[in-house]
N, C-alpha and C positions, 0 to 999 in steps of 0.2 A: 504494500500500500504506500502510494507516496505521498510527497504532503499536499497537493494538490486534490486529492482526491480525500483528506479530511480535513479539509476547508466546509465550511457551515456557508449552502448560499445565503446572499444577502441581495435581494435585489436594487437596481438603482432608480431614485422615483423623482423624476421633475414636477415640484410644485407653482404653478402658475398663479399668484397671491394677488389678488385685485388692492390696490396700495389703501382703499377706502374700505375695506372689509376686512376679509382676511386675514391682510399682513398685518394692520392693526391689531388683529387677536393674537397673530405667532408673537408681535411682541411685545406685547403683553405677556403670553406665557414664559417669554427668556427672562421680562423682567422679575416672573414669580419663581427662577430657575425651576422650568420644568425642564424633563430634555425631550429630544427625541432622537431617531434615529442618523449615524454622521451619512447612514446610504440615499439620503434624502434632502434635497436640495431645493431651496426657498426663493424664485423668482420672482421681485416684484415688479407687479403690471398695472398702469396707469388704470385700465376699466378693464375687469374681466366680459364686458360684454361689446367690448372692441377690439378682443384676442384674435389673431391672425392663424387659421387652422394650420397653415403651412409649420408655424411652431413648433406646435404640434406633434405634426412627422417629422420636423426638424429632428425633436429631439428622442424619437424613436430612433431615426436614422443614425443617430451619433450614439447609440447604445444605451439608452433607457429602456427598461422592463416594463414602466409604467408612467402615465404622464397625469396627473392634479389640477383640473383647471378651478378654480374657487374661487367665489363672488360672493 
């Protein structure tokens, strides 16, 4: 068994943060140190109902597992 093969997956997950919602609350939660996971990564977006779909696949296409759009 090599050490590659006990590795614990962790997926990678683009979160799309609407800057008036959202990320407001993420940080709020840093300020209450909560954590969450480092596989997960917090984009903030001027309106999430002005999100550009191609993003989206962008960042499927660069290796994301999953992608967070949130308003």
């Amino acid at each position: 068994m090599s050490i590659e093969e006990n590795k614990e997956y962790t997926p990678k997950i683009i979160v799309f943060a609407c800057n008036w919602c959202t990320y407001a609350a993420a940080d709020l939660a840093g300020l209450n140190h909560l954590e969450y996971p480092a596989s997960v990564r917090i984009i903030r977006t001027p309106c999430s109902g002005r999100m550009d779909p191609n993003l989206v696949l962008r960042a499927f296409n660069r290796g994301a597992d999953g992608v967070l759009l949130s308003g």
